[in-house]
C-alpha positions in Angstrom: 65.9 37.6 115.6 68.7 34.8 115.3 66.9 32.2 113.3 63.6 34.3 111.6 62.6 34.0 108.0 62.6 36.1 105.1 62.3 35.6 101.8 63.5 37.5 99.3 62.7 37.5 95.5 64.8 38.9 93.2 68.1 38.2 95.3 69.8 37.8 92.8 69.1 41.2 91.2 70.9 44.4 91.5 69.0 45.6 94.6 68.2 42.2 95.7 71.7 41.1 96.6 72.2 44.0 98.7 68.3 42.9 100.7 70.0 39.6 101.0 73.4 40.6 102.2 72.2 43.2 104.8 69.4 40.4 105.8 71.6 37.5 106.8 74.6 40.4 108.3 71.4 40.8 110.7 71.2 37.2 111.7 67.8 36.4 109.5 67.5 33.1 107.7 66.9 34.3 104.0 65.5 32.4 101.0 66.3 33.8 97.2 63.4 33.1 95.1 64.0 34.0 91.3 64.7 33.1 88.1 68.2 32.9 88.0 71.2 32.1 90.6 73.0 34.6 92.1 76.7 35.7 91.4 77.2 35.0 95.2 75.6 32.3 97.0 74.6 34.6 100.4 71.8 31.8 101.0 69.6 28.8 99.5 68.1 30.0 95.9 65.1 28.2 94.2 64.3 28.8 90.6 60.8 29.6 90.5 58.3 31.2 87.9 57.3 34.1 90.1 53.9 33.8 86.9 52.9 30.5 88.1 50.9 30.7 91.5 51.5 26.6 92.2 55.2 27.2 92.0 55.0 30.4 94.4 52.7 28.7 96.9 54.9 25.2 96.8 57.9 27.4 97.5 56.4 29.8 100.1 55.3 26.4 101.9 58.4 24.4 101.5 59.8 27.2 103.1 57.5 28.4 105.6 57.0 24.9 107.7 60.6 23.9 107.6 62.0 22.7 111.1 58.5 24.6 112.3 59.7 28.1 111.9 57.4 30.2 109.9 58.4 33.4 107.8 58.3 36.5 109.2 57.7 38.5 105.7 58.2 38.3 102.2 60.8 41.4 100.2 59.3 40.9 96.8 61.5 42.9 94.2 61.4 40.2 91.3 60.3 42.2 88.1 60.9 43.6 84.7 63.2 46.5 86.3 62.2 49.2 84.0 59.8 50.1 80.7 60.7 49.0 77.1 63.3 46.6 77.6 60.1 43.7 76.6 57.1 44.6 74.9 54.6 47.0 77.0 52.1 44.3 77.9 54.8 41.8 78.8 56.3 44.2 81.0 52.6 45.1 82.4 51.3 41.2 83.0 54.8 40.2 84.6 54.9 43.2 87.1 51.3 42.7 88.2 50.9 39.0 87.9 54.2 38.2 89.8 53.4 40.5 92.7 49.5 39.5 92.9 51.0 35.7 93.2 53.2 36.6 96.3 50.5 38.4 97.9 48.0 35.6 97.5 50.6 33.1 98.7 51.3 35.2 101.0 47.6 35.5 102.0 46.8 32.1 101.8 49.8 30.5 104.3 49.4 33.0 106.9 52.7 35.0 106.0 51.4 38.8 107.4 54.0 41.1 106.1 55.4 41.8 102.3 57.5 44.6 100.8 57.4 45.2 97.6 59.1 47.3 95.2 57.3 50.2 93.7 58.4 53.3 91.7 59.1 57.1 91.3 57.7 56.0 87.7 54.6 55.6 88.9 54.6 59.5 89.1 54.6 59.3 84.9 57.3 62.0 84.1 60.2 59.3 83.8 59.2 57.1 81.0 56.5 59.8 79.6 56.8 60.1 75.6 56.7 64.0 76.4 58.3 64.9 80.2 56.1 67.3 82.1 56.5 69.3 84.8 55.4 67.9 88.7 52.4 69.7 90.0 54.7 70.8 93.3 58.0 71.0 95.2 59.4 68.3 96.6 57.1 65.5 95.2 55.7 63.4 98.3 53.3 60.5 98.4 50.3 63.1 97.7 51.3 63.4 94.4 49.0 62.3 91.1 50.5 59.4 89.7 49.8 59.7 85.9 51.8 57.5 84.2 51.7 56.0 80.6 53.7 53.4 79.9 52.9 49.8 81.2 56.0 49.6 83.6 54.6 52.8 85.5 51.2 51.6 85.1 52.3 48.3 86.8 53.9 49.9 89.8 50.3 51.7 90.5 48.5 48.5 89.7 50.3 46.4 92.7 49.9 49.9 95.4 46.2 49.1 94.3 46.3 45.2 94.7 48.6 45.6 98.6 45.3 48.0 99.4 43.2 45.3 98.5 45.0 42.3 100.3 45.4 45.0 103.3 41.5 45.2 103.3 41.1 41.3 102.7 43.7 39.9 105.4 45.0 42.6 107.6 47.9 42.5 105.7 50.4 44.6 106.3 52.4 45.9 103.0 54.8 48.7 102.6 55.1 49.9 99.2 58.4 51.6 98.4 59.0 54.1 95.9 61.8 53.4 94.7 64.2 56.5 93.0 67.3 55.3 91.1 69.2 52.8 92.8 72.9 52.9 92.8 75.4 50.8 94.2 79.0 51.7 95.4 80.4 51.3 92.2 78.0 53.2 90.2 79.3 56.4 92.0 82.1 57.2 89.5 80.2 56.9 86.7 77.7 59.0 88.2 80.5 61.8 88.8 81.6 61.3 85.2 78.6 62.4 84.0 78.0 65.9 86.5 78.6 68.2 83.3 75.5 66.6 81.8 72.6 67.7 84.5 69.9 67.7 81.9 70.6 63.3 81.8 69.0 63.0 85.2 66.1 65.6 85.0 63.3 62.8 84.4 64.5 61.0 87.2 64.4 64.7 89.3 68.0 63.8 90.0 67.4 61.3 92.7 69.2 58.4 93.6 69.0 55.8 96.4 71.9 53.4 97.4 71.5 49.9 97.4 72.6 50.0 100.4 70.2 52.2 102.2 67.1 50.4 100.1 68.0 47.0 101.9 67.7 48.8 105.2 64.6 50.2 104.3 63.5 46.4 103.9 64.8 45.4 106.6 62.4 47.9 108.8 60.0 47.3 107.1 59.8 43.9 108.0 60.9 44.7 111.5 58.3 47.2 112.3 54.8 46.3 113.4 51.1 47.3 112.5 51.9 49.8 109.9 49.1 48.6 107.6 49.5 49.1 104.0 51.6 52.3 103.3 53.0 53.3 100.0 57.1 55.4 101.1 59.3 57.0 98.6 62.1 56.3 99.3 65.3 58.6 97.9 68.5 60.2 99.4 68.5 63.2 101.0 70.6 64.7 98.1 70.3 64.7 94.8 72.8 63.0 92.3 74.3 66.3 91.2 76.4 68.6 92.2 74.7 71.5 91.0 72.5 73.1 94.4 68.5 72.0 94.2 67.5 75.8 93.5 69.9 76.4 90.6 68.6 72.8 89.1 64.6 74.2 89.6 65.6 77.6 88.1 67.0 75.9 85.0 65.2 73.1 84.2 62.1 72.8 85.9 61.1 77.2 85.9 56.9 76.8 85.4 56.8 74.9 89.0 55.2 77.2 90.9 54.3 75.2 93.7 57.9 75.0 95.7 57.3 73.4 99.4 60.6 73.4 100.7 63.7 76.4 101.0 65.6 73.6 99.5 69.0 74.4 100.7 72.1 73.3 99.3 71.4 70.2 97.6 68.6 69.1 98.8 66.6 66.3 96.9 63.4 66.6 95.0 61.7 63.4 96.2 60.7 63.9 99.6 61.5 61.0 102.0 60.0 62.6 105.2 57.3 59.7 105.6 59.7 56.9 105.5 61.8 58.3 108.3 58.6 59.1 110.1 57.2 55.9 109.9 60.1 53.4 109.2 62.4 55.2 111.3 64.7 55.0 108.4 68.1 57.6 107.7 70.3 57.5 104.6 74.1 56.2 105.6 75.4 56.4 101.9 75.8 58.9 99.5 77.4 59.5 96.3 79.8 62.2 98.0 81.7 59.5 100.3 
């Protein structure tokens, strides 16, 4: 492992410090690509226009032929982190054009394995101008994604483009579905806020930490001929402290559809195909 290559875009980013931490703690050799420089130099950053394909491939290349050690796989989380903080179609053509560009970098220097960063949103309830109801129980991979807004729209665009390359190249591409990522110090603002349940029903009350998303990375990376697989990824909890049945009772009472006894706390984003395939368990919760 000592030595191997991984780039990382968006290192610099919320989530993508925590990659890059957890990645060089494992003895990888880790290259930030993004936009801006990171609060914490973990590893070599380049500035790069994730829009402009020349400045992806010259990167990727630099990179990928230094000293003769190639890259084992790209963690592409570089993007417009959520919808209406730019005008809908800027969000939309950055999402999609950035992550296309890694891919056919990607494609085109040999690099075989990417992760990228996908969304609950792409489900449609989160940034929906009128929430509805999920069709079942916990929601799983199987579920319609009906989204309308562009940053939802985005995330369902690039699961469609990683099928593509997958069919092109032999690619392999894991897709997460990323749930609302936390970090350590979130967690008190978080318990702040447990009188106000009705905050967190667009997100289902789910949560991820940072934390657990970089080891979902990691694996991802690790772990061989999986194809192209789009995993939510949440915690096994939700990010309330009011038990899952109570929360479905109140809030969510025309879902018919309920596949799990959900006991205790359980969470409403299933995450049973990431630990099946990736082999992944949660360490971190909001409760430590």
């Amino acid at each position: 492992m000592a030595n191997e290559r991984i780039i990382v875009t968006g290192g610099s980013g919320k989530a993508g410090k925590w990659v890059i931490k957890d990645l060089v703690e494992h003895g990888y050799d880790v290259l930030n690509l993004d936009w801006k420089r990171p609060e914490e130099e973990l590893c070599q950053t380049i500035i790069v226009d994730l829009n402009n394909l020349g400045e992806v491939q010259n990167a990727l290349a630099q990179y990928n032929t230094r000293e003769h050690i190639p890259v084992k796989g790209i963690v592409h989380f570089a993007a417009i982190p959520q919808a209406f903080i730019y005008p809908n179609d800027v969000t939309f053509r950055n999402n999609v054009m950035n992550t296309y560009n890694i891919l056919e970098a990607a494609a085109n220097l040999g690099i075989d394995k990417v992760v990228l960063a996908s969304s609950e949103s792409s489900y449609g309830m989160v940034f929906a101008s009128e929430f509805f109801d999920p069709m079942y129980l916990p929601v799983d991979e199987e579920h319609p994604q009906t989204p309308e807004d562009s940053y939802g729209l985005s995330k369902v665009v690039n699961e469609v483009t990683a099928q593509a390359f997958n069919r092109r190249t032999g690619m392999q591409v894991i897709s997460l579905r990323l749930g609302n990522i936390l970090e350590p110090s979130d967690y008190i603002w978080l318990r702040e806020r447990f009188d106000k349940p009705e905050e967190r029903l667009l997100i289902l009350w789910s949560y991820i930490d940072a934390r657990d998303v970089a080891t979902a990375c990691r694996l991802s990376i690790e772990k061989d001929d999986l194809g192209v697989q789009e995993l939510i990824i949440a915690a096994d909890d939700t990010s309330s402290d009011i038990p899952s049945k109570q929360l479905i009772e109140r809030f969510l009472p025309d879902v018919k559809d309920i596949r799990s006894a959900f006991k205790d706390r359980e969470s409403l984003l299933s995450n049973k195909k990431l630990k099946q395939i990736l082999g992944w368990e949660q360490k971190y919760s909001w409760k430590e």
